[in-house]
C-alpha positions as a Python dict, from the first residue, in 0.01 Angstrom:
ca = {
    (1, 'X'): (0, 0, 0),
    (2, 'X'): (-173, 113, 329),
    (3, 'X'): (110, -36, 631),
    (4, 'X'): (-236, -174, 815),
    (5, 'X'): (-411, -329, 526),
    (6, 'X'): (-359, -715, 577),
    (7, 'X'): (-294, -726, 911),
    (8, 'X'): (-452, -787, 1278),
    (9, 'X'): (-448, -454, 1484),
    (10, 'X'): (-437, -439, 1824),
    (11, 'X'): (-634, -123, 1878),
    (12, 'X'): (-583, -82, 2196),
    (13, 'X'): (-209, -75, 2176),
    (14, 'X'): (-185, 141, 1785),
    (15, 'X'): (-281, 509, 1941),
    (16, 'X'): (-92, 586, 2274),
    (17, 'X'): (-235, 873, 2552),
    (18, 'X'): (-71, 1218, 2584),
    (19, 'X'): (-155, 1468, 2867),
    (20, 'X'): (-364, 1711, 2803),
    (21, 'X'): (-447, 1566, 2413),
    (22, 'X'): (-655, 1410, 2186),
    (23, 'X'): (-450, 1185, 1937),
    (24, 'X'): (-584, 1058, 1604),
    (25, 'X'): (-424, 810, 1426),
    (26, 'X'): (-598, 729, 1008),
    (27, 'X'): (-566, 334, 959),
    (28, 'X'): (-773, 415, 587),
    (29, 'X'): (-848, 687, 417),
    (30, 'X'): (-1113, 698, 113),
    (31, 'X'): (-1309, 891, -73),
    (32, 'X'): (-1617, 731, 70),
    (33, 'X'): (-1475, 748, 385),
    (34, 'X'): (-1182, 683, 665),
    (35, 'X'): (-1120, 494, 951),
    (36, 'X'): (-902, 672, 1241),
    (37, 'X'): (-840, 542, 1617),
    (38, 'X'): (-832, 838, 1852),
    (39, 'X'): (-700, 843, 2212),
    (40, 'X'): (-865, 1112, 2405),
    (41, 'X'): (-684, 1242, 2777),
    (42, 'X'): (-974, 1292, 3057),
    (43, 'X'): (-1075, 1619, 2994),
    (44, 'X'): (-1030, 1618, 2662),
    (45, 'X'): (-1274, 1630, 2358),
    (46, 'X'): (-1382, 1744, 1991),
    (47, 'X'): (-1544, 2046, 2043),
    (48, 'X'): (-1959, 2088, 1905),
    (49, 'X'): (-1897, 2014, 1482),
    (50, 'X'): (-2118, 1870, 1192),
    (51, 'X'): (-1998, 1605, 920),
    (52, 'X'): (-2163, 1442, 596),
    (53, 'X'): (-2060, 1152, 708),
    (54, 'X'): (-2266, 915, 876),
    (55, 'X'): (-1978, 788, 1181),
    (56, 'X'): (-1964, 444, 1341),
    (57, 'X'): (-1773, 497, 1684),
    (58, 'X'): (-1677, 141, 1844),
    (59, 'X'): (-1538, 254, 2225),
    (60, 'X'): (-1205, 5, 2270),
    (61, 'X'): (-1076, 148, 2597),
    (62, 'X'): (-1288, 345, 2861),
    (63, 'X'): (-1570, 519, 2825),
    (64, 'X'): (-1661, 826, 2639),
    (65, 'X'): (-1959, 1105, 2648),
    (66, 'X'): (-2110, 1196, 2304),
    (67, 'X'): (-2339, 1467, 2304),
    (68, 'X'): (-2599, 1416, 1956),
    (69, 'X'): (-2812, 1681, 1887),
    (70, 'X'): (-2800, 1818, 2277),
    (71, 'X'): (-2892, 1458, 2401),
    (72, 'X'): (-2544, 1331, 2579),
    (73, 'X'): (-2468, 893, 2529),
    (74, 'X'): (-2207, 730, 2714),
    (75, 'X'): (-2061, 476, 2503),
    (76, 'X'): (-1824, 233, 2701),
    (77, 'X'): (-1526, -41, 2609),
    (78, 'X'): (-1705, -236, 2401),
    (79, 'X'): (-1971, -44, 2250),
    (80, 'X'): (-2064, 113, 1919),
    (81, 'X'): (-2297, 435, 1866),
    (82, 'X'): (-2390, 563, 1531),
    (83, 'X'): (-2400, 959, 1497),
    (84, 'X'): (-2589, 1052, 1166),
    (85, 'X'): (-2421, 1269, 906),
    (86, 'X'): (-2524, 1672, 969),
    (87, 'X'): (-2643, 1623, 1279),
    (88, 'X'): (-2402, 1874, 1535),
    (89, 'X'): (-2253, 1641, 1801),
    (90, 'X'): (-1908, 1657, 2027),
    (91, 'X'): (-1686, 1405, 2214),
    (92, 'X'): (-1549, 1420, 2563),
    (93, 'X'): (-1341, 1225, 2787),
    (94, 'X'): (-1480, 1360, 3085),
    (95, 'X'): (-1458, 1105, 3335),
    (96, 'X'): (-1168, 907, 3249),
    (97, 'X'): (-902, 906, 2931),
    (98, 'X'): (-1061, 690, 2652),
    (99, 'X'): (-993, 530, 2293),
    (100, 'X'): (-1232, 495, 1984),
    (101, 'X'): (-1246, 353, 1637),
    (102, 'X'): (-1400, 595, 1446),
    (103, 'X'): (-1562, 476, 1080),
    (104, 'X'): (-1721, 706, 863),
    (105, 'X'): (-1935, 700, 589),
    (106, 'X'): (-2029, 981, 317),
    (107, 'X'): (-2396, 991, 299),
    (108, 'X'): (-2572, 1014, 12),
    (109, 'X'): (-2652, 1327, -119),
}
């Protein structure tokens, strides 16, 4: 069995920051999809990529810059965006170090 299936998670405290790194932690992992909680360093990101999955980000510590399509969000502590599936977007901590709950979703095909 999955170690964080039945339990409350303290999200904030289950990914730690490292200098100069993004961390990613999977809580679930599915062929429909997988949950992960990333930590990102300021300055750090996920460089310009595509997915079929449809992703859910929920912001649980600072604030992060998501760039959709060449149209940049900040999402802050707090704060969900939805990025559609196929659609090239990045991630960057460029103002501060931040942590996100990432949830995605295979879209149909």
């Amino acid at each position: 069995m999955n170690e964080y299936i039945n339990r409350a998670l303290d999200l904030k405290k289950e990914v730690s920051y490292a200098d100069g790194a993004v961390i990613s932690k999977t809580l679930l992992k599915k062929e429909v999809g997988n949950i992960t909680l990333f930590s990102f360093d300021k300055g750090q990101g996920l460089s310009e990529h595509t997915s079929p999955f449809d992703a859910v980000v929920q912001v649980v510590e600072g604030q992060g810059s998501f760039i959709v399509d060449g149209e940049m969000q900040t999402v802050k502590e707090g704060e969900m965006f939805i990025m559609p599936a196929n659609i090239p977007h990045d991630v960057q901590a460029a103002e501060q170090p931040f942590k996100m709950l990432l949830t995605m979703i295979r879209s149909e095909a």
